[in-house]
Structure formats: structure tokens, C-alpha cells
N, C-alpha and C positions, 0 to 999 in steps of 0.2 A: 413789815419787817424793817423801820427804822434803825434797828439797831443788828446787832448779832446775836439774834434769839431765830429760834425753831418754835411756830406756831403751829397748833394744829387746832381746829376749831373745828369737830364732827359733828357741830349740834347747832347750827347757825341760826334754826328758830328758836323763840321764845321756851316754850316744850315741845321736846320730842318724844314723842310717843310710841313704843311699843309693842303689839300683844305676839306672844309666841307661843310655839308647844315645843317643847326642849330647850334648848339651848340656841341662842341666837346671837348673833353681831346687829345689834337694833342700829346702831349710830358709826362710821368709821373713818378716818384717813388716813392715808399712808403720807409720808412727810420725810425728805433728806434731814439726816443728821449725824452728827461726825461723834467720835468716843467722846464724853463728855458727863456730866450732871446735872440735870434738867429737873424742873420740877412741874410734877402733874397730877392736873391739877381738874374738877368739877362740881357739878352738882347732881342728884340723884334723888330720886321719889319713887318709893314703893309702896304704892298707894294701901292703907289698910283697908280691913273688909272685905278681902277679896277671898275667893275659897279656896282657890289652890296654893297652894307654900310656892314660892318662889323665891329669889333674889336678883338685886340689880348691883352691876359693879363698874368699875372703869379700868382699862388695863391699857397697856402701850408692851407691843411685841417688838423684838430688835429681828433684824434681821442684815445678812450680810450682803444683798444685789441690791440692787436700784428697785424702787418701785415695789418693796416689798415681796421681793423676790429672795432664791437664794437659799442658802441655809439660815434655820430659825435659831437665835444666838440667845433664845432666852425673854425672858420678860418678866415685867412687875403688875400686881394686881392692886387700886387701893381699898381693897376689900368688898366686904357687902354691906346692906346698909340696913336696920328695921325698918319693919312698914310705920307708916305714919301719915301725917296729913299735909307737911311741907316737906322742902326740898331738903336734903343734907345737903353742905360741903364736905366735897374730899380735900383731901392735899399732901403729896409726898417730895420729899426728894429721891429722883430715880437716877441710876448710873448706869449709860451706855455700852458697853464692852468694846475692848479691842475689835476691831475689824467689820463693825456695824457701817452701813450706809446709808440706812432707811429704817422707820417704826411707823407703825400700826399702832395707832390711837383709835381704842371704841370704848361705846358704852355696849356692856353682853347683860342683855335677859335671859334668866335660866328658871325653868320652869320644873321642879322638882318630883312633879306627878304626874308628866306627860300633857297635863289641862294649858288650858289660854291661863296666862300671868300679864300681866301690866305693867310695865316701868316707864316713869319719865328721867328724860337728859336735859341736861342744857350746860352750856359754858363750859365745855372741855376742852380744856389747852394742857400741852405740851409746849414749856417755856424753857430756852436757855439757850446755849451757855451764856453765864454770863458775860457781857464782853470785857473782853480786856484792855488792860492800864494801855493806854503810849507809854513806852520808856523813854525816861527823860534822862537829859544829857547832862551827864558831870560834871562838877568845873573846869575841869583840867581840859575834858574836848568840848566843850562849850569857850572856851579860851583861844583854845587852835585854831577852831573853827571861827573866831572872831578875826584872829590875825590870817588863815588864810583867803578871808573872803576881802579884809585891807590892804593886803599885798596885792589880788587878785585888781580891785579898785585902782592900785598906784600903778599898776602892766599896763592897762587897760588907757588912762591920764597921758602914761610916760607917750603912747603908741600915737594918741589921739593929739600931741602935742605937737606944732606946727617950728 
């Protein structure tokens, strides 16, 4: 975190891998974050050939306690993805709500017929806000601030003067 962003990285290997019956949270972290516009962000493989229908998605839950705790304030999904033979990328922009302190970042396998389904993750972040400007000083108090720190030099001269 060089800068002022919210990372969350629930997929730290290369692929991660999968197999459920229902609905699962295959991949997750919880991560502080303030009301804001974050974008999030992965990849997803739903392998074809498989026999049972399923989908794989990415989501990030808001919540109002620390540590994903609290009341649940909502959340964003970036869909599902067809099966195939490589990875998709997702990527959205999300907006956090008033009074959020923490989100829940996963990748969920859902298993549509009760059977094992297979999804792969990788490279799930949760980026943002982005940081903000320094505000820069005007001329008028970039001026002031010239002559009070010359004054401040000539007090300083006058005191030190034998």
C-alpha cells in the first residue's frame, strides 16, 4: 500500500481452485475501507465440459463493523462468466456506502444442481480510492507566507545580533 488504495488480493496463487456442491465462498478477504469508489477487479475460469451447470463470480460485501462484521450495507457482484478454456477478466467500478468500515472480497462457486462444479480465481483486487491532489497554495498565501517566514528570518538576525 504505497499509496491510498485498499487492496485485497484473495487469490495469492497462481490458480485457485474450487470444487463445491451449492453455493460457496471458494476465495475471500475482508479489508478496512472508508465510503469511497473503488474498482474491482479479477479473473475467473469456468472450466467447459463439465456436467453440472454452475457459475463462477466475484463480489465484495460492504459492511458497517470492523472485520466484516456488523450490519451487511449491501454489495456489488461482477457477474458470471461462460465456461471456456481460459481465464476471463472482470472489472467494475464499485461505490462504498455511507457508514461502511470493512468489505468482503471473494470469488463464490455456485453449483446450480446440487453436483461438484469447478471454478478457477486469480488476481482479485479491490483498488482505491484514488489518492488525492495536495492542495496548492495561492498566490496571495504563497506571498504571505514568503514575507512571514522573512520577517520571521530578520527577528531571529535582529536577536542574534551582538
Amino acid at each position: 500500500m504505497a499509496r491510498s488504495t485498499r487492496r485485497a488480493r484473495p487469490a495469492p496463487a497462481a490458480r485457485n481452485a474450487s470444487t463445491v456442491l451449492g453455493n460457496n465462498i471458494a476465495v475471500s478477504q475482508c479489508v478496512a475501507v472508508v465510503p469511497a469508489t473503488y474498482t474491482l477487479s479479477g479473473k475467473v475460469l469456468d472450466p467447459a465440459g463439465q456436467t453440472t451447470v454452475g457459475s463462477a463470480e466475484i463480489d465484495v460485501d460492504w459492511f458497517g463493523g470492523a472485520n466484516c462484521s456488523g450490519a451487511n450495507l449491501g454489495g456489488h457482484s461482477l457477474g458470471t462468466v461462460a465456461t471456456g478454456s481460459s481465464f476471463i477478466s472482470l472489472s467494475s467500478l464499485v461505490a462504498a456506502p455511507p457508514g461502511v468500515t470493512s468489505a468482503l472480497v471473494s470469488g463464490q462457486n455456485v453449483s446450480n444442481s446440487g453436483a461438484t462444479h469447478i471454478a478457477f480465481f486469480d488476481d482479485i483486487i479491490l483498488d482505491g480510492p484514488p489518492s488525492t491532489s495536495v492542495p496548492a497554495l495561492g498566490s496571495f498565501a504563497l506571498m504571505a507566507l514568503t514575507l512571514m517566514l522573512a520577517a520571521l528570518g530578520v527577528l531571529i538576525l535582529r536577536r542574534d545580533a551582538p
